[in-house]
C-alpha positions in Angstrom: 0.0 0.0 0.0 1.6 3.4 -1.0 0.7 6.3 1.3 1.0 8.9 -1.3 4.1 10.6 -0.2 6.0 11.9 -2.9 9.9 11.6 -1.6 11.7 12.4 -4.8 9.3 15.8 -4.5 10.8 16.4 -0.8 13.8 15.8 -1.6 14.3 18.0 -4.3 12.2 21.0 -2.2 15.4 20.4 0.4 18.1 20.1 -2.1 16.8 23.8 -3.3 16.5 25.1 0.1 19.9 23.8 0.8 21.5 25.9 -2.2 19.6 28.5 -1.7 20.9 28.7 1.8 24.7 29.2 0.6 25.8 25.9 2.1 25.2 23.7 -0.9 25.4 20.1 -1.1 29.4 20.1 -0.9 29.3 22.0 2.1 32.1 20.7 4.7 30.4 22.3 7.8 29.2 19.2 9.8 29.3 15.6 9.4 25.6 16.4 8.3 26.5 16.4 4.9 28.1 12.8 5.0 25.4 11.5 6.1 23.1 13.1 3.8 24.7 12.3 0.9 25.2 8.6 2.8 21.4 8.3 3.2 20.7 9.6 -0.3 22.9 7.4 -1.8 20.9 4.0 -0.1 17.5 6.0 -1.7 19.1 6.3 -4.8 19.8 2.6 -5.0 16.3 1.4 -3.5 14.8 3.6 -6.2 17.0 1.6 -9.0 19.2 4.6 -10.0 22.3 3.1 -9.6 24.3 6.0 -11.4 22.6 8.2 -8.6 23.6 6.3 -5.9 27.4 6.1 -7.2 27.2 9.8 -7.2 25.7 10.3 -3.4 28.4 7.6 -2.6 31.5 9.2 -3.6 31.0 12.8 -2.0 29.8 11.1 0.9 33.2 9.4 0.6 35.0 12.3 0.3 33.4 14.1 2.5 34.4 11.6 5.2 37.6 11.6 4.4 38.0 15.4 4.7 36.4 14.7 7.8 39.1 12.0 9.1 35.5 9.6 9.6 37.6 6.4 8.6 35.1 3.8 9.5 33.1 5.8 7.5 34.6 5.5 4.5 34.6 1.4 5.0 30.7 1.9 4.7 30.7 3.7 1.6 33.2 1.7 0.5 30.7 -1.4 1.1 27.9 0.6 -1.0 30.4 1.5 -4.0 31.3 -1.6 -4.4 27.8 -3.4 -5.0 27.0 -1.1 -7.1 30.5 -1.0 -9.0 28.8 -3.3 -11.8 26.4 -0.9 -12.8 28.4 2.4 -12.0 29.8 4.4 -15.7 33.7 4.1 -16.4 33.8 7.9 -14.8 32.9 7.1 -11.9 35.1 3.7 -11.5 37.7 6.1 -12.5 37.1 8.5 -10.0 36.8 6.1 -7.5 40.4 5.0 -8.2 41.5 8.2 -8.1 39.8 8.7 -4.6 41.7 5.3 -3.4 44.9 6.3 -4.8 44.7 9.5 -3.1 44.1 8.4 0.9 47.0 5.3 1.0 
């Protein structure tokens, strides 16, 4: 039974609010923006967007290593990689490139 709601609607009403507010989705000023983009990224996936989800993933990832959240990383990691099948060759190649730059 679907109850109506309309969560791609509210999410895009708070993505708008968010760049509207100067802070923008990028924005390093709490570890409320990992787990945004974490959260987003699971949505993104349950929803079947895959190419969505790899998106949300890897600024959550960077994100969390800006932020020194290690353990963090691991989880995104976790994501990344079961979605790696389905993910362009862009964003495989950025995901290297992420890898390469925290050893």
């Amino acid at each position: 039974m679907r109850h109506g709601w309309r969560i791609d609607f509210v999410i895009q009403m708070i993505e708008e609010k968010v760049d509207g507010s100067g802070v923008g989705i990028d924005s390093l000023n709490n570890d409320d923006m990992y787990h945004y983009c974490y959260q987003r990224a699971l949505y993104e996936q349950w929803m079947g967007r895959p190419q969505e989800a790899v998106e949300f993933i890897l600024k959550a990832m960077c994100i969390a290593d800006r932020l020194g959240m290690e353990r963090h990383i691991i989880k995104c990691t976790a994501v990344l990689e079961s979605l790696r099948e389905m993910a362009t060759k862009e964003q495989i190649e950025r995901y290297r490139v992420f890898l390469a730059g925290i050893k």
